[in-house]
MIDREN-106116 format. One record per atom (N, C-alpha, C, O): residue in three letters; x, y, z. Coordinates in steps of 0.2 Angstrom, whole numbers, plus 5000, padded with zeros to 4 digits. Layout:
# MIDREN-106116
alaXYZ;...
This chain:
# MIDREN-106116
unk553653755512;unk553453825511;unk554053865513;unk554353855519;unk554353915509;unk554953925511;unk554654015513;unk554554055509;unk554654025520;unk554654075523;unk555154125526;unk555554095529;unk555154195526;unk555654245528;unk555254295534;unk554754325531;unk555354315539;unk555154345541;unk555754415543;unk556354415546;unk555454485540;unk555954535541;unk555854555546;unk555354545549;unk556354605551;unk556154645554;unk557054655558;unk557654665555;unk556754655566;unk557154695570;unk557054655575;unk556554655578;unk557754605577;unk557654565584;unk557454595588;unk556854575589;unk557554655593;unk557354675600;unk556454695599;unk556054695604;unk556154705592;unk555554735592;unk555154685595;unk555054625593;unk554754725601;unk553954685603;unk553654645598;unk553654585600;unk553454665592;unk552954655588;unk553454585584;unk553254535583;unk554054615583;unk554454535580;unk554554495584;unk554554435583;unk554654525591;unk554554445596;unk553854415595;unk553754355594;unk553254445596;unk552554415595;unk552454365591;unk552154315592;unk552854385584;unk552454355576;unk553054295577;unk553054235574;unk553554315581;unk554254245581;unk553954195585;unk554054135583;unk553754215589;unk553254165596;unk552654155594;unk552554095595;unk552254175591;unk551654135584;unk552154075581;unk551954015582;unk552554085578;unk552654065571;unk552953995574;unk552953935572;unk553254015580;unk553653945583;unk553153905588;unk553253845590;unk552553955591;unk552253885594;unk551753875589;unk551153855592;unk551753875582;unk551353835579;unk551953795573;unk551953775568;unk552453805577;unk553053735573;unk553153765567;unk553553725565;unk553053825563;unk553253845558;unk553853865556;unk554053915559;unk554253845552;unk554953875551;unk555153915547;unk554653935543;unk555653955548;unk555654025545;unk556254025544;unk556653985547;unk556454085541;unk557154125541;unk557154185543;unk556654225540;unk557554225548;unk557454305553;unk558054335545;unk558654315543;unk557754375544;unk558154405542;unk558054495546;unk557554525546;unk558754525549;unk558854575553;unk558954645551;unk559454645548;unk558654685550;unk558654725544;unk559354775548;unk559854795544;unk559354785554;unk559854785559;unk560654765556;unk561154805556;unk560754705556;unk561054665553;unk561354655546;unk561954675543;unk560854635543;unk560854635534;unk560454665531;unk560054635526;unk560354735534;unk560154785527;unk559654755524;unk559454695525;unk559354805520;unk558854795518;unk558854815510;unk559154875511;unk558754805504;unk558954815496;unk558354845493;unk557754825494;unk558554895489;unk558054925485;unk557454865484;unk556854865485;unk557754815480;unk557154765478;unk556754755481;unk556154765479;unk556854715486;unk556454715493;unk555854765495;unk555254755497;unk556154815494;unk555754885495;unk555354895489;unk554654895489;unk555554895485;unk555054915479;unk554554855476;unk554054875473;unk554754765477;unk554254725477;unk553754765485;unk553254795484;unk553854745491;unk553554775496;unk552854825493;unk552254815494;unk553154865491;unk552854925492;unk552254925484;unk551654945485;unk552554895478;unk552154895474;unk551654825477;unk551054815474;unk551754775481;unk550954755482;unk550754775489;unk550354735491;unk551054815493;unk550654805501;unk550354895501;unk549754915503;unk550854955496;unk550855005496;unk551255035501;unk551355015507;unk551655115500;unk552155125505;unk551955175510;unk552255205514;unk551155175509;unk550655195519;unk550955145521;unk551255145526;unk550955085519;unk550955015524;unk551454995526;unk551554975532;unk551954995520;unk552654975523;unk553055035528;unk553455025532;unk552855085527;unk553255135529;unk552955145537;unk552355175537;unk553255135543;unk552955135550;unk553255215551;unk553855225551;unk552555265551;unk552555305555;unk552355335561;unk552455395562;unk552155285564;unk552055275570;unk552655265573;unk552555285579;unk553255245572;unk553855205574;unk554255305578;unk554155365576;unk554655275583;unk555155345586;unk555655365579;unk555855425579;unk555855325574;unk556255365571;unk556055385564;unk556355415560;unk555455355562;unk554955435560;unk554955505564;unk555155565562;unk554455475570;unk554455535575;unk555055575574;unk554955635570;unk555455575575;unk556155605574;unk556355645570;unk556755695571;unk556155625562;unk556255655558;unk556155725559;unk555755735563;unk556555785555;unk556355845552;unk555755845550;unk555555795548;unk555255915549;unk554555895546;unk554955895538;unk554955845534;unk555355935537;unk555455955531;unk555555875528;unk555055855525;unk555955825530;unk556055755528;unk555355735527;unk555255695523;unk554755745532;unk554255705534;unk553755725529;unk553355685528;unk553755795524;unk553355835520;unk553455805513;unk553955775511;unk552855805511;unk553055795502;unk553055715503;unk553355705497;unk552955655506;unk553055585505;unk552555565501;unk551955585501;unk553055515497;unk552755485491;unk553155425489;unk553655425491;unk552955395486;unk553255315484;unk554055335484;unk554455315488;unk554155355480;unk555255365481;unk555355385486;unk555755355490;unk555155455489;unk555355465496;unk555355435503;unk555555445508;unk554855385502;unk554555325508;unk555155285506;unk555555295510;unk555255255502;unk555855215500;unk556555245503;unk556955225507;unk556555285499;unk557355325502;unk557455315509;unk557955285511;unk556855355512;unk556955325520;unk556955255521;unk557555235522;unk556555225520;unk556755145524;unk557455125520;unk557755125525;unk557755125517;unk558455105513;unk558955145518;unk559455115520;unk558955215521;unk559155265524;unk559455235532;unk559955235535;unk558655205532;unk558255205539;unk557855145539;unk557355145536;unk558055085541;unk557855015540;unk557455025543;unk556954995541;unk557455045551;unk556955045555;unk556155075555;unk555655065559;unk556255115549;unk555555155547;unk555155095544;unk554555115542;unk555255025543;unk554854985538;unk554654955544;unk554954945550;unk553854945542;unk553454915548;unk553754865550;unk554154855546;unk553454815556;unk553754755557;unk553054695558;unk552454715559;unk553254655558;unk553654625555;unk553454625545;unk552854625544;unk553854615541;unk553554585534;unk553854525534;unk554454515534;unk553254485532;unk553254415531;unk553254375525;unk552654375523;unk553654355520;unk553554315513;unk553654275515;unk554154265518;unk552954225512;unk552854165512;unk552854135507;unk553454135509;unk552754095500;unk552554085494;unk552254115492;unk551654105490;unk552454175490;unk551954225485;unk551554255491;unk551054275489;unk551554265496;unk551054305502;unk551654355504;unk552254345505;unk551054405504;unk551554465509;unk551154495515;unk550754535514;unk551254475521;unk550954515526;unk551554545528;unk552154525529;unk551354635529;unk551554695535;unk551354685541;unk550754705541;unk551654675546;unk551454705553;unk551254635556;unk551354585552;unk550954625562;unk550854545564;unk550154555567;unk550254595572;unk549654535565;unk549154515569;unk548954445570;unk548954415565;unk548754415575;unk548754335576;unk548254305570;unk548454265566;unk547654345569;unk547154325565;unk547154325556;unk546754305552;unk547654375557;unk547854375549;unk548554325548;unk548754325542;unk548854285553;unk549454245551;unk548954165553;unk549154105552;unk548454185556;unk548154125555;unk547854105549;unk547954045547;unk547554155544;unk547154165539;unk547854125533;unk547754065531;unk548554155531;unk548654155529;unk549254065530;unk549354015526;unk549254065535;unk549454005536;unk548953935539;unk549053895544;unk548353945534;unk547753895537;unk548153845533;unk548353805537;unk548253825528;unk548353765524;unk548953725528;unk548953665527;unk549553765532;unk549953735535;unk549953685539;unk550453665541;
């Protein structure tokens, strides 16, 4: 099963889902959005199956941050623009596994998803 887990090394929530994934022996590939950027494609697969309320973390400090003017009017292009802008604004972690796409890390939904493993 060839796995990628996106996000942001220092993030609480990617340490969690990296420390899941590794004490149940699962291998993966970190990709750092920090590091190597994040590509339209990615965003627009994302977002056409998770939707971009979900991809898009506005709970995160650099939403908070935004201008309202930036924050007003969001809608699927504009939710994009920013995470492309602003890689930080995409929730963490997003996980593709074989055709699976989990947003965000909860134990019991990467249990679900990795039951066959």
């Amino acid at each position: 099963m060839a796995i990628t887990i996106y996000g942001i090394k220092n993030c609480d929530t990617m340490k969690k889902a990296r420390a899941w994934l590794d004490r149940k022996g699962i291998a993966y590939a970190f990709h750092d959005y920090k590091v190597e950027g994040i590509d339209r494609a990615h965003l627009d697969r994302w977002v056409d199956r998770a939707g971009w309320e979900t991809v898009l973390n506005r709970a995160g400090t650099t939403f908070k941050k935004l201008d309202d003017a930036d924050k007003a009017g969001l809608d699927r292009e504009k939710a994009i623009e920013l995470m492309l802008a602003q890689p930080s604004m995409i929730k963490r972690p997003v996980l593709e596994a074989d055709g699976k796409l989990v947003v965000g890390f909860k134990p019991e939904v990467y249990e679900e998803a990795f039951a066959e493993v």
